[in-house]
C-alpha positions as CSV (number, residue, x, y, z in Angstrom):
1,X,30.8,-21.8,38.0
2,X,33.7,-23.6,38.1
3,X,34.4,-27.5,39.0
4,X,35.6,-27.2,42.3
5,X,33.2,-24.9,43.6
6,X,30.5,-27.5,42.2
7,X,32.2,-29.8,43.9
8,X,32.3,-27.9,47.2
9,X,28.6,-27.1,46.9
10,X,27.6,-30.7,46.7
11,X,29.8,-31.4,49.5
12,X,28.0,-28.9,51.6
13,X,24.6,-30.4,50.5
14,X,25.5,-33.9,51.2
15,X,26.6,-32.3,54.8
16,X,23.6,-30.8,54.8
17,X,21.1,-34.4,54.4
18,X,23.2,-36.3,56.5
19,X,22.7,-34.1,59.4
20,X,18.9,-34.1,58.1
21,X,18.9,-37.8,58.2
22,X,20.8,-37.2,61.3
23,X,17.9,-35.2,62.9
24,X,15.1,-37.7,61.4
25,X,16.7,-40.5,62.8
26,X,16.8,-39.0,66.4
27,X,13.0,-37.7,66.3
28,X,12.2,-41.4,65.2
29,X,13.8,-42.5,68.4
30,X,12.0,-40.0,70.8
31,X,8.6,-40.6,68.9
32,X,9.2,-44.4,69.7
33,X,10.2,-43.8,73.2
34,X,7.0,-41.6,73.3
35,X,4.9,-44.7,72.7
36,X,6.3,-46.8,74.5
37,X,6.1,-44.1,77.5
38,X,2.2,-44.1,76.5
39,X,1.6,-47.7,76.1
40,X,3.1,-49.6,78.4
41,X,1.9,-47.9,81.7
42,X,-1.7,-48.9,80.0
43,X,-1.0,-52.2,79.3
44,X,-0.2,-52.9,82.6
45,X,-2.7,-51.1,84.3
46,X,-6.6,-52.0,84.5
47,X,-8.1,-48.3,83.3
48,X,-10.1,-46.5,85.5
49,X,-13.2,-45.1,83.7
50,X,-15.3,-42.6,85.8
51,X,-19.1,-43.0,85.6
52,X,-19.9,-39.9,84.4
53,X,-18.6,-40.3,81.3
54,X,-21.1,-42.1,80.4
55,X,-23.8,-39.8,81.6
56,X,-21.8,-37.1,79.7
57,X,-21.6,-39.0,76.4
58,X,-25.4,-39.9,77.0
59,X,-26.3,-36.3,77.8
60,X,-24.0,-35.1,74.5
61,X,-26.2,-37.7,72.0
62,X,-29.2,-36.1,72.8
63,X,-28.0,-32.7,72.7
64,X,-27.0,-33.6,69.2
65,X,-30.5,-35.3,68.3
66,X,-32.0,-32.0,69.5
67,X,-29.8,-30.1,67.6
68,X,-30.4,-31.7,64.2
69,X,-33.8,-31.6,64.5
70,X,-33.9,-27.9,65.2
71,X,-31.6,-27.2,62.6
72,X,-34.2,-29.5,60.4
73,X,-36.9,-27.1,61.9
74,X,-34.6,-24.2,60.4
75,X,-34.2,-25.6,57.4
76,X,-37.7,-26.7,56.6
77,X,-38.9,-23.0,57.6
78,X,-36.0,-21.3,55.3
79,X,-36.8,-23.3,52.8
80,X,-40.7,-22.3,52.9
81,X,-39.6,-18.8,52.9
């Protein structure tokens, strides 16, 4: 390989990271504008919370109690086997 192709190649990879850089830089913009898109509308707002979720989260923990004790059930019987 000879010196100035070298050269050329390194050219064409410092081309090559600053539009990289280029690219990174813009995507950090645009995820910044993303949270402030997210946040601020939140922070100014009092959140609205419908009842139900709290029904649902109750009515999910003891689905999840029943489950691990049936899969205790399981376990003790599989293990008697």
């Amino acid at each position: 390989m000879y010196l100035e192709e070298l050269h050329q190649l390194l050219t064409a990879v410092q081309t090559g990271l600053a539009d990289g850089r280029a690219h990174a830089e813009r995507a950090r913009s645009l995820l910044e504008e993303s949270r402030r898109a997210l946040v601020e509308p939140q922070a100014q707002a009092v959140p609205w919370v419908p009842p139900q979720l709290a029904q649902a989260d109750e009515g999910l923990e003891n689905l999840l109690t029943r489950l691990s004790a049936a899969d205790d059930l399981v376990s003790g019987y599989q293990s008697r086997l």
